[in-house]
ZADO-1210 file (C-alpha; in nm, 4 decimals, padded with zeros to 6 digits):
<atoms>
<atom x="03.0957" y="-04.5813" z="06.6474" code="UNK" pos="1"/>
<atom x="03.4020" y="-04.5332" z="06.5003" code="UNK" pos="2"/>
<atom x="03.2783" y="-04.6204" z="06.1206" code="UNK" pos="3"/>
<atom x="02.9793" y="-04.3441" z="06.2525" code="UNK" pos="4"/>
<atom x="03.2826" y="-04.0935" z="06.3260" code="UNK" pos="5"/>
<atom x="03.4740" y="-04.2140" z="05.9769" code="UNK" pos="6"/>
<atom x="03.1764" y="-04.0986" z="05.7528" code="UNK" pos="7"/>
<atom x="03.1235" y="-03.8101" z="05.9756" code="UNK" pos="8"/>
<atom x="03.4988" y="-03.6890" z="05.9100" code="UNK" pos="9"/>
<atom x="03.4900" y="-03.7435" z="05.4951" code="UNK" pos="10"/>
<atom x="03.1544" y="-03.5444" z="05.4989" code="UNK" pos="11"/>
<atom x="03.3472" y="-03.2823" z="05.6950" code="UNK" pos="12"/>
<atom x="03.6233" y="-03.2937" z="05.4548" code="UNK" pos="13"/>
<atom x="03.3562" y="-03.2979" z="05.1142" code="UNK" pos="14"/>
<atom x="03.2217" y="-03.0109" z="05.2657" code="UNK" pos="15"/>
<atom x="03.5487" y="-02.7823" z="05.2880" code="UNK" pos="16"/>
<atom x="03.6565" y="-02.8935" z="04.9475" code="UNK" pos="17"/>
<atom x="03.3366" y="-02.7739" z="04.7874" code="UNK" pos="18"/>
<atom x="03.3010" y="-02.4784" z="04.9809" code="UNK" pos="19"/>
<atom x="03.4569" y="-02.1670" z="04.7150" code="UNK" pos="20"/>
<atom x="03.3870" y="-01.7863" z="04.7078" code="UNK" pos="21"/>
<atom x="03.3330" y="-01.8075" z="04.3571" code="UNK" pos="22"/>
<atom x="03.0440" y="-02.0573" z="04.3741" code="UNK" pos="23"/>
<atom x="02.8223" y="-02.2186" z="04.5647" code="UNK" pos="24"/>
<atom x="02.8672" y="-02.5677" z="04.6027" code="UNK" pos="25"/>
<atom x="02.6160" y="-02.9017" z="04.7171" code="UNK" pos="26"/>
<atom x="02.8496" y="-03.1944" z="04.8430" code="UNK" pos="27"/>
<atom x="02.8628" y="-03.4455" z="04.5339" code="UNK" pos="28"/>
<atom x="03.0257" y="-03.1884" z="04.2480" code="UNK" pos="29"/>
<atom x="03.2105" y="-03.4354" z="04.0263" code="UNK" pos="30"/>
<atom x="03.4039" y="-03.1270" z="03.8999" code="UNK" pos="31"/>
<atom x="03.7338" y="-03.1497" z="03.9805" code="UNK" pos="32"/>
<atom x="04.1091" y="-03.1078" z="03.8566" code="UNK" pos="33"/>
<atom x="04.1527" y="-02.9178" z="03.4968" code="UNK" pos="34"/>
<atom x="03.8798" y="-02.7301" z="03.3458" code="UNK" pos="35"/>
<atom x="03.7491" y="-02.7734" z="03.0230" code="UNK" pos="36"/>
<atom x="03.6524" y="-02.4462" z="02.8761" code="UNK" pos="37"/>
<atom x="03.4198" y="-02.4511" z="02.5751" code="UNK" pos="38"/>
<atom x="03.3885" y="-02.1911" z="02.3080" code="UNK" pos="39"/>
<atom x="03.2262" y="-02.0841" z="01.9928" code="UNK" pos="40"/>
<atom x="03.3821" y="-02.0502" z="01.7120" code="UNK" pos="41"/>
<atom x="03.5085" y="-01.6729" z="01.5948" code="UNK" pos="42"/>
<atom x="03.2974" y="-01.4759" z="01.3712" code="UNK" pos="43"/>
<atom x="03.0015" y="-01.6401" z="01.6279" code="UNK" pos="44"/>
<atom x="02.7807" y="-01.3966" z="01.7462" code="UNK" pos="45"/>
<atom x="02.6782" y="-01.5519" z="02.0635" code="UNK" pos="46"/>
<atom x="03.1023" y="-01.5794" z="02.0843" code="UNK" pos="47"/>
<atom x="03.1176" y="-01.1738" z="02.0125" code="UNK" pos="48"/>
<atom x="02.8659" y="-01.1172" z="02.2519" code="UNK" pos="49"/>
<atom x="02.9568" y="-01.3193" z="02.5550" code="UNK" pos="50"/>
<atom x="03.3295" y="-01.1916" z="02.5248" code="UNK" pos="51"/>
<atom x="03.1870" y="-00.8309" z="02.5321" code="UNK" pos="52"/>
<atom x="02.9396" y="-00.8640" z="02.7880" code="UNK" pos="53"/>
<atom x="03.1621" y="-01.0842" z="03.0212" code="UNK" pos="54"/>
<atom x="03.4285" y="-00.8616" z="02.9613" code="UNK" pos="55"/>
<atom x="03.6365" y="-01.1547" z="02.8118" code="UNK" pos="56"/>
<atom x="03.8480" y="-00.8584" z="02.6118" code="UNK" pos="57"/>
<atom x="04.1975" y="-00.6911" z="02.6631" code="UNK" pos="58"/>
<atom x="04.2449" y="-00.2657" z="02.6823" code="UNK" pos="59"/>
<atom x="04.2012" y="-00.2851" z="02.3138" code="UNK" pos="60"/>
<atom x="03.8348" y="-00.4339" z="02.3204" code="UNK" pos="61"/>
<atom x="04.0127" y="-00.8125" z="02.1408" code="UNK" pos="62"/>
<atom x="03.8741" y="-01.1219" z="02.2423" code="UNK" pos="63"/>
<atom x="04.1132" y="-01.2999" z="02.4844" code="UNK" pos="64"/>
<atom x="03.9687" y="-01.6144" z="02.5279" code="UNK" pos="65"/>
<atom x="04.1998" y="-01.9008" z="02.6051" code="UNK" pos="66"/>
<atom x="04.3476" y="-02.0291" z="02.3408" code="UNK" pos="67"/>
<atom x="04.3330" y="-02.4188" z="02.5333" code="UNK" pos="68"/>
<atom x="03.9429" y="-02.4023" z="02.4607" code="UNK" pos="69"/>
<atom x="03.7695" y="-02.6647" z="02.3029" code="UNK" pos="70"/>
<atom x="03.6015" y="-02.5218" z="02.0052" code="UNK" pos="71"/>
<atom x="03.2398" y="-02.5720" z="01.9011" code="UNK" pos="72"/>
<atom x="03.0814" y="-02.4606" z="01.5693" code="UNK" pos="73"/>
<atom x="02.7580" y="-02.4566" z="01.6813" code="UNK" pos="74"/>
<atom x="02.4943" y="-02.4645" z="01.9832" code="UNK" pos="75"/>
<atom x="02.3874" y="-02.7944" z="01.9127" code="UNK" pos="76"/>
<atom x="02.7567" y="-02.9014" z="01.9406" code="UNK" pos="77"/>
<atom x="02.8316" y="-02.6493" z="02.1920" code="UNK" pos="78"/>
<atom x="02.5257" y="-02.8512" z="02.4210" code="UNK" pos="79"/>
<atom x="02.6455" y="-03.2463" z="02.3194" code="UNK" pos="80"/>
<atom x="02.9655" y="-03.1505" z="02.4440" code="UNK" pos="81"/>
<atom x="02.8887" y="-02.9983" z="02.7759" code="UNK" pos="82"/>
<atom x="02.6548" y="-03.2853" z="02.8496" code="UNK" pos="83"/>
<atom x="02.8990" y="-03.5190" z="02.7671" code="UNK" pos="84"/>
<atom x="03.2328" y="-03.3621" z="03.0061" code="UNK" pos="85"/>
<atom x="03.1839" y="-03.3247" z="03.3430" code="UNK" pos="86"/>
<atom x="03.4328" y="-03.0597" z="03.3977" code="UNK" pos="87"/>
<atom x="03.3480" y="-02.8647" z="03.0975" code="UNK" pos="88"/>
<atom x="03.2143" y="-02.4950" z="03.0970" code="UNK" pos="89"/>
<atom x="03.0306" y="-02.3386" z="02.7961" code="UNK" pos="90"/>
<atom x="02.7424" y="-02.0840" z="02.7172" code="UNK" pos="91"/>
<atom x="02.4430" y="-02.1009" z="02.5117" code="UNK" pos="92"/>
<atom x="02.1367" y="-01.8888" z="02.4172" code="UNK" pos="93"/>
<atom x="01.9211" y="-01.8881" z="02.7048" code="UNK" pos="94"/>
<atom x="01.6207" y="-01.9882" z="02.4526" code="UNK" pos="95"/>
<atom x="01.8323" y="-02.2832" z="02.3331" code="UNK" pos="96"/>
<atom x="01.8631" y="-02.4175" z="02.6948" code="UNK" pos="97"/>
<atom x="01.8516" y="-02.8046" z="02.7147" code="UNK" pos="98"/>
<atom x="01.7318" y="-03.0080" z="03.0322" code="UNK" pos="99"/>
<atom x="02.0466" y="-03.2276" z="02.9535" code="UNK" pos="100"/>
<atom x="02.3063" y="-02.8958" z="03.0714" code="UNK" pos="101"/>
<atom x="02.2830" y="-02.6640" z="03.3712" code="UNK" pos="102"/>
<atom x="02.2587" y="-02.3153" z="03.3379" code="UNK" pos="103"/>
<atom x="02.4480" y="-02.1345" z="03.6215" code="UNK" pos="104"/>
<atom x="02.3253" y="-01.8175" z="03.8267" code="UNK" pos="105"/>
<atom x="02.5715" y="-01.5179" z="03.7626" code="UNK" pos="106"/>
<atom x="02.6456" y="-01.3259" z="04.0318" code="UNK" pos="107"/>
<atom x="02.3440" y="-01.4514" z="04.2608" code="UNK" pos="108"/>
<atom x="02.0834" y="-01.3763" z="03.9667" code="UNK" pos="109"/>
<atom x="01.9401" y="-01.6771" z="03.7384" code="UNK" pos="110"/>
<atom x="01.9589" y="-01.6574" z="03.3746" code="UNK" pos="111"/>
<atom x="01.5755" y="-01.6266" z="03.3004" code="UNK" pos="112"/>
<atom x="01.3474" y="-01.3829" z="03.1036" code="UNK" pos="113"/>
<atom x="01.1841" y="-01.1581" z="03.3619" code="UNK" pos="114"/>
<atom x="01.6138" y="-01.1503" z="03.4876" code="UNK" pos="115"/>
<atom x="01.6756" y="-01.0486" z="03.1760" code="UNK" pos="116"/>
<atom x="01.3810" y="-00.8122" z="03.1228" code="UNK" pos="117"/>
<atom x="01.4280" y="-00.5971" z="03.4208" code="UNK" pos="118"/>
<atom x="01.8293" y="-00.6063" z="03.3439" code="UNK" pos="119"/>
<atom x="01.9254" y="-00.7786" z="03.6455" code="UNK" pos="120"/>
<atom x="02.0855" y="-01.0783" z="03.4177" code="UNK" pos="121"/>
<atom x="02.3914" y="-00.8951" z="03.2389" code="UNK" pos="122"/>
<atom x="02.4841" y="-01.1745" z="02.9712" code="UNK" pos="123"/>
<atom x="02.1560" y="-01.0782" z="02.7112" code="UNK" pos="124"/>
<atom x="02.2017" y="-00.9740" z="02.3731" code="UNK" pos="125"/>
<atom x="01.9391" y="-00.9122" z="02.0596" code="UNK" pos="126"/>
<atom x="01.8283" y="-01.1329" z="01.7911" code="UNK" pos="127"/>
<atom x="01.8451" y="-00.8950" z="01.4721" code="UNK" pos="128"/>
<atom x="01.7414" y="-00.9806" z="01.1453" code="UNK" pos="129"/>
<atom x="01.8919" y="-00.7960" z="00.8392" code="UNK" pos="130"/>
<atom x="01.8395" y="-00.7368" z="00.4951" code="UNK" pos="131"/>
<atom x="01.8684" y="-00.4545" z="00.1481" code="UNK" pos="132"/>
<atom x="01.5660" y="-00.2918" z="00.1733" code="UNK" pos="133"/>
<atom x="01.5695" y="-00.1820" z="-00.1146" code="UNK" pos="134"/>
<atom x="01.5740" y="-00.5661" z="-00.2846" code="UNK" pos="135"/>
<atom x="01.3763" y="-00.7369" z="-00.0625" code="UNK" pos="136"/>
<atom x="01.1610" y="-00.9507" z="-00.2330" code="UNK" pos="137"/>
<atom x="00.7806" y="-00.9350" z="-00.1614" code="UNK" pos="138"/>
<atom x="00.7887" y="-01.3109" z="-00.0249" code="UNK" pos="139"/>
<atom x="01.0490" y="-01.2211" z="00.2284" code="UNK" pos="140"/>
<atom x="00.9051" y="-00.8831" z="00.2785" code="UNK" pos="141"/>
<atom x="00.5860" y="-01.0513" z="00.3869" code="UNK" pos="142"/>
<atom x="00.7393" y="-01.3043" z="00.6217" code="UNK" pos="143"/>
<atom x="00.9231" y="-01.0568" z="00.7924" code="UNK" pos="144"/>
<atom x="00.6079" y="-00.8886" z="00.8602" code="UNK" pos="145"/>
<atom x="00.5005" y="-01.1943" z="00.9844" code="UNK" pos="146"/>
<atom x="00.8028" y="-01.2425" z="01.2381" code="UNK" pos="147"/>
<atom x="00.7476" y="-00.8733" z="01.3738" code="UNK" pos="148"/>
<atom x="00.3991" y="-00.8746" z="01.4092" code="UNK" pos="149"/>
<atom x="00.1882" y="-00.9746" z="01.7514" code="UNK" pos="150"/>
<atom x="00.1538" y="-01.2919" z="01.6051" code="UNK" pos="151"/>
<atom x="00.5086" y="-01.3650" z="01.5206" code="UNK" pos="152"/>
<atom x="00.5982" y="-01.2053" z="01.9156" code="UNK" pos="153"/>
<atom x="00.3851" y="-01.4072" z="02.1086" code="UNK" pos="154"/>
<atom x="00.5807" y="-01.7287" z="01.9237" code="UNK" pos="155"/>
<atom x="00.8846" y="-01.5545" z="02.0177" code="UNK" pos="156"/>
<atom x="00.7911" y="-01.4770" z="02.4012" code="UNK" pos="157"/>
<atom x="00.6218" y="-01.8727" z="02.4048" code="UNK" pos="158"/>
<atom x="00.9884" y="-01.9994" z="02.3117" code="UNK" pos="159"/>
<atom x="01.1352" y="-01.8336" z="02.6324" code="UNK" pos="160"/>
<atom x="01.2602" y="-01.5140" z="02.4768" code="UNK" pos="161"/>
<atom x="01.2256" y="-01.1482" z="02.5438" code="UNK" pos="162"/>
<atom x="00.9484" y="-01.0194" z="02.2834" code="UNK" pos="163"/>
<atom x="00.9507" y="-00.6910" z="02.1167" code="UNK" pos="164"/>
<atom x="00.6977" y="-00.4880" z="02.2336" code="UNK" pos="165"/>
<atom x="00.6272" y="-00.2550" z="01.9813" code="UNK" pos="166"/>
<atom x="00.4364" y="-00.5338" z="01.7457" code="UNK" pos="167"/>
<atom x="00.1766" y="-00.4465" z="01.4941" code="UNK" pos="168"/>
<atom x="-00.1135" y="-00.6542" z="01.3438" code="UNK" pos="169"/>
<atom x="00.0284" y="-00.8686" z="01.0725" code="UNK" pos="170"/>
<atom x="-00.1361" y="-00.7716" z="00.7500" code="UNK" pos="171"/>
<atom x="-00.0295" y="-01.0536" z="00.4285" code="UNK" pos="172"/>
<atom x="00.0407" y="-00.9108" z="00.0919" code="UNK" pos="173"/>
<atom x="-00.1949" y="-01.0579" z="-00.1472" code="UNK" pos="174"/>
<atom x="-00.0828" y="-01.3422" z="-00.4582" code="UNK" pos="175"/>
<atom x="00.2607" y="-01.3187" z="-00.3259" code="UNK" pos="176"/>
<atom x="00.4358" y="-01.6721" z="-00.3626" code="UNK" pos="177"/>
<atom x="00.8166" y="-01.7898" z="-00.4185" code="UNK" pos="178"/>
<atom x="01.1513" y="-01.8811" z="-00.1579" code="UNK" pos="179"/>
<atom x="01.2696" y="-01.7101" z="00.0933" code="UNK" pos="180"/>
<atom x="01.6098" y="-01.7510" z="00.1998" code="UNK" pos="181"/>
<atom x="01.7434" y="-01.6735" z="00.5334" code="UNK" pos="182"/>
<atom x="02.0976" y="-01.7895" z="00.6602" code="UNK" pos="183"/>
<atom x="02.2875" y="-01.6750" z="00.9844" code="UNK" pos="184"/>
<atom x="02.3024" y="-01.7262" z="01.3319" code="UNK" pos="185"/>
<atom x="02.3115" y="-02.0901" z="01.4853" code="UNK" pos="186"/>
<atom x="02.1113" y="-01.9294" z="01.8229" code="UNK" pos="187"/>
<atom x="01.8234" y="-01.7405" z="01.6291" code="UNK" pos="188"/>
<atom x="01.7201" y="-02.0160" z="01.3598" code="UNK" pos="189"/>
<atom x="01.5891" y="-02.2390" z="01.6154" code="UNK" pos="190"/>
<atom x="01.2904" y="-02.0076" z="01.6852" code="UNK" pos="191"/>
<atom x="01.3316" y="-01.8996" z="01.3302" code="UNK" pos="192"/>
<atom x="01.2697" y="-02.2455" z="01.2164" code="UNK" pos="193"/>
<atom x="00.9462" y="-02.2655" z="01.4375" code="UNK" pos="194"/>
<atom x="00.8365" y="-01.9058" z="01.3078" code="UNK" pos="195"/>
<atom x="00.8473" y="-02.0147" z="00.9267" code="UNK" pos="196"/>
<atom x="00.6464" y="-02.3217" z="01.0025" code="UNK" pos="197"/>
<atom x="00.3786" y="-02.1139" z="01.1459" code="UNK" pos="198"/>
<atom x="00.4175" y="-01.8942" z="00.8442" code="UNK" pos="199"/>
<atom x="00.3858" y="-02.1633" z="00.6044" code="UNK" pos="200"/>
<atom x="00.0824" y="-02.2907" z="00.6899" code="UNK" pos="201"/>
<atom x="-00.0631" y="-01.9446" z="00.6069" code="UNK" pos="202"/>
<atom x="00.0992" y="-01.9520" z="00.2778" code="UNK" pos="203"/>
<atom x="00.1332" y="-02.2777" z="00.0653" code="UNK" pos="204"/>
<atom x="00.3168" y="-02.0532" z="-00.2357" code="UNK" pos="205"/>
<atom x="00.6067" y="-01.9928" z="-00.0221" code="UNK" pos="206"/>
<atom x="00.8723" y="-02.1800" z="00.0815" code="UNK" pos="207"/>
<atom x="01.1537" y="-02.0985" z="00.3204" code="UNK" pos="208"/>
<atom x="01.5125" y="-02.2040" z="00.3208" code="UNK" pos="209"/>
<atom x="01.6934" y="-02.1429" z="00.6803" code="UNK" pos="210"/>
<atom x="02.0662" y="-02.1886" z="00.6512" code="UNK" pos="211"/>
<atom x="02.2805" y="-02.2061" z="00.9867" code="UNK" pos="212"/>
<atom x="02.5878" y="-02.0457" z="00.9384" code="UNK" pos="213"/>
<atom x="02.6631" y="-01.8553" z="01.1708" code="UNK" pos="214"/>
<atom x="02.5790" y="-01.4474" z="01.2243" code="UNK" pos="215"/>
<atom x="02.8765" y="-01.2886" z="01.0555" code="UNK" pos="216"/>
<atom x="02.8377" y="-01.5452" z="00.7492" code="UNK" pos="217"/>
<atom x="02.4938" y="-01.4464" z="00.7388" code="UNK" pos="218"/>
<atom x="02.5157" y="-01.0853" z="00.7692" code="UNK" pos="219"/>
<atom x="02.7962" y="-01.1275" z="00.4839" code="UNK" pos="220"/>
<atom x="02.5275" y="-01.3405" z="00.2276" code="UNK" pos="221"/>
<atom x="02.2876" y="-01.0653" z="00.3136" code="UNK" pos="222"/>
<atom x="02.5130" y="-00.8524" z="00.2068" code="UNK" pos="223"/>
<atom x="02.6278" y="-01.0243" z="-00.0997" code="UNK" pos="224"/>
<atom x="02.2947" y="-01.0735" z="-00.1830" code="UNK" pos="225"/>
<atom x="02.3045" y="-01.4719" z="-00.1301" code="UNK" pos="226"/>
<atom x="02.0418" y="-01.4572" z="00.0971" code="UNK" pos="227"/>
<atom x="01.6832" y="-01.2604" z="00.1240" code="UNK" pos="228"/>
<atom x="01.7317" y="-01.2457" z="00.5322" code="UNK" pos="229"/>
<atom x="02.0114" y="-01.2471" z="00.7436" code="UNK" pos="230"/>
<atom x="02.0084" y="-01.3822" z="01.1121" code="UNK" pos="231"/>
<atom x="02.2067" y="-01.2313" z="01.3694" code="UNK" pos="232"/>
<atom x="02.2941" y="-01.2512" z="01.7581" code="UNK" pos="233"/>
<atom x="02.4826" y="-00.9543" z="01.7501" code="UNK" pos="234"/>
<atom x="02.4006" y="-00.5605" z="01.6414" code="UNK" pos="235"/>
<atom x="02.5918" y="-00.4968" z="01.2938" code="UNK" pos="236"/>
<atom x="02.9365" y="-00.3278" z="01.2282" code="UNK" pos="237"/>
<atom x="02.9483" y="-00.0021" z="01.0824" code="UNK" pos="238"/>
<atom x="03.0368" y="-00.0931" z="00.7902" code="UNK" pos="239"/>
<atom x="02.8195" y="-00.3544" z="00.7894" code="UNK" pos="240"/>
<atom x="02.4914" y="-00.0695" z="00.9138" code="UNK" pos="241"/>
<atom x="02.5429" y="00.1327" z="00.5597" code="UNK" pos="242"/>
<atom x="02.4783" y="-00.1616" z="00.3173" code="UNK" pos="243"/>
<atom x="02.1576" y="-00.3753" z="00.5498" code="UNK" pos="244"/>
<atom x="01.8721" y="-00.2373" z="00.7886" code="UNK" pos="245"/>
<atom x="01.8366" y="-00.4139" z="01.1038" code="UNK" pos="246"/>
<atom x="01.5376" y="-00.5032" z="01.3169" code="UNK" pos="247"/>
<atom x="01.5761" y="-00.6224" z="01.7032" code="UNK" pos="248"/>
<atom x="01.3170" y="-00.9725" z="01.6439" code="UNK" pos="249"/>
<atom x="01.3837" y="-01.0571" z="02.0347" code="UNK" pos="250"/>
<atom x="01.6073" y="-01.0178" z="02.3327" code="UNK" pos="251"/>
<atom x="01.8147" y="-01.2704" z="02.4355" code="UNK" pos="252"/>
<atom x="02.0263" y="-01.4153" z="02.7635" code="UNK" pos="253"/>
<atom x="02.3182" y="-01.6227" z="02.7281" code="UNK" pos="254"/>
<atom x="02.3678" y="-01.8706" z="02.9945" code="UNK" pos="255"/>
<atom x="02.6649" y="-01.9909" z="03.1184" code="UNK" pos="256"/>
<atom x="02.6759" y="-02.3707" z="03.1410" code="UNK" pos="257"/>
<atom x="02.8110" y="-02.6857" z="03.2998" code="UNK" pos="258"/>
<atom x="02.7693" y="-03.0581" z="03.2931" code="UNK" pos="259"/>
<atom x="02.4103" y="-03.1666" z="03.5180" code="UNK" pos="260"/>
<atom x="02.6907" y="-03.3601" z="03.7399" code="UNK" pos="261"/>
<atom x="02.8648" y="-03.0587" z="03.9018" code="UNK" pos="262"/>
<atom x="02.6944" y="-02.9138" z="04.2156" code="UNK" pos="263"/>
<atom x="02.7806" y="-02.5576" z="04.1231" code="UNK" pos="264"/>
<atom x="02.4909" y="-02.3709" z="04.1117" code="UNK" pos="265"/>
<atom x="02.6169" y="-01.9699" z="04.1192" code="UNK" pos="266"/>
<atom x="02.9635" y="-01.8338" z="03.9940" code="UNK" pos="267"/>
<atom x="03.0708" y="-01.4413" z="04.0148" code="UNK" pos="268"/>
<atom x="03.1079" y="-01.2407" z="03.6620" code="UNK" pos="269"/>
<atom x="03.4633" y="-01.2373" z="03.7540" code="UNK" pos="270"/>
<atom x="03.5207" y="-01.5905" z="03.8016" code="UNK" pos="271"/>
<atom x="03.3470" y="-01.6088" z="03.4845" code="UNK" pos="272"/>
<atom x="03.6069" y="-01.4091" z="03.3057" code="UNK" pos="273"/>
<atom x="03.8855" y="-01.5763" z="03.4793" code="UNK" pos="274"/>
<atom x="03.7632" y="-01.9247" z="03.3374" code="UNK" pos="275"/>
<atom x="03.7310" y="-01.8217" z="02.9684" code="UNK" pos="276"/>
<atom x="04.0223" y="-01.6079" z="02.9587" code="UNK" pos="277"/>
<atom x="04.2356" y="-01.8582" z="03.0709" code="UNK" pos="278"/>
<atom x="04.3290" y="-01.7326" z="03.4101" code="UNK" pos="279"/>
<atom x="04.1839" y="-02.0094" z="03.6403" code="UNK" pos="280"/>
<atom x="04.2682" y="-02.3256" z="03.5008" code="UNK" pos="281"/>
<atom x="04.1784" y="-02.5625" z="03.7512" code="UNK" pos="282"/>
<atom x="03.8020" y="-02.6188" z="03.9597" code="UNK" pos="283"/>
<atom x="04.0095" y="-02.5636" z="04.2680" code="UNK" pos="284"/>
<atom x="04.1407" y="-02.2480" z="04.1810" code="UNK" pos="285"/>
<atom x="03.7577" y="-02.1151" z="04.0238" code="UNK" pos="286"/>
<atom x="03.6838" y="-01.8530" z="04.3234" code="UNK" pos="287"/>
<atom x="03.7176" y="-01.5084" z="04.3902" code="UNK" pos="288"/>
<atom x="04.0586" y="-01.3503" z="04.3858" code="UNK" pos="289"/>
</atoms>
């Protein structure tokens, strides 16, 4: 009886603990003490967008997140490291979700496609593609048609992205042949990647190069010329809008991670911003204030 009443009592007591106003909590989260915020790198545009949609900014619109992050240069990275911390925090492109992280619900609301289709999932951004139009080469020209066209959306919606719904029939340029080289955003050349294979089985005289360098570098080779296509997770800078055209490929969410281990399932937008700017420090203190 009394061992019955001792386990009783420490389930209590796990109970309380887990119990938060910012989350929701199953008994078993292995989250506790400090937490480990993860970032992306700066001049990321999955970075630029999560600060702006979680409103991760000062009065002056400048990213504020804290500067004890762990910095990742990459989703990939950004994914191995969550996985391996259990008290780590991060975000990823919802179409780069892995089973080996779990995506958290923000504000009651999960981080899916219909969410973020009917705009009940805040954190989404676009996929852009940009380019000179007026030295585009008729390889590139041609794939790009390819990526915009029903055929290219329906890969698009099939990886677990938002499609664009004003695709066309793709119609291929004839005796076209040569590289195509497209550099940019970590988050987009996944699906990229899986877009050009299609591509190239249609056309054996092309060959495409995808770089992953993040979406400012490749909006800057595009720009420069290095590149033929430039891959972006955020919309261009206005300086950046009078030397490249941009076209929306896909819409994206960005989901707000943790390690499989910790039981919290749904966190508020503002315990969200509280977390990456620095704020709450500690999984005890991650609840509403």
């Amino acid at each position: 009886m009394k061992k019955f009443i001792s386990v009783l009592t420490v389930t209590v007591l796990m109970a309380v603990l887990f119990c938060s106003c910012g989350g929701k909590y199953t008994a078993g989260s292995t989250a506790r003490g400090e937490i480990t915020v993860v970032s992306r790198e700066e001049g990321s545009g999955t970075r630029d967008a999560f600060v702006e949609l979680a409103q991760i900014v000062d009065e002056d619109e400048n990213d504020i997140t804290y500067d004890g992050a762990e910095i990742t240069n990459s989703t990939s990275v950004m994914l191995t490291t969550v996985k391996g911390n259990k008290r780590a925090i991060g975000y990823v492109s919802l179409g780069s979700m892995s089973d080996d992280v779990k995506a958290l619900s923000i504000d009651g609301t999960e981080a899916t496609a219909e969410n973020i289709k009917s705009g009940s999932y805040k954190i989404a951004r676009p996929f852009n593609v940009c380019y000179k139009e007026d030295t585009l080469s008729g390889a590139a020209e041609d794939f790009l048609s390819f990526v915009m066209s029903e055929e290219g959306q329906a890969i698009i919606e099939k990886e677990g992205y938002i499609k664009n719904d004003t695709a066309a029939e793709y119609e291929p340029m004839d005796n076209i042949g040569g590289k195509v080289v497209i550099a940019g955003s970590t988050s987009v050349a996944p699906v990229m990647e899986i877009i050009a294979d299609e591509y190239k089985s249609k056309h054996k005289d092309i060959t495409i190069e995808i770089q992953q360098t993040g979406s400012s570098a490749g909006i800057s080779s595009a720009i420069e010329g290095v590149c033929d296509l430039g891959m972006s997770s955020r919309d261009l800078k206005e300086d950046e809008s009078v030397k490249l055209k941009s076209d929306k490929l896909a819409m994206d969410g960005i989901a707000v991670i943790v390690n499989k281990s910790n039981a919290l399932t749904d966190i508020s937008s503002e315990t969200v911003r509280k977390i990456f700017s620095g704020e709450i420090t500690d999984w005890s203190q991650a609840e509403d204030k």
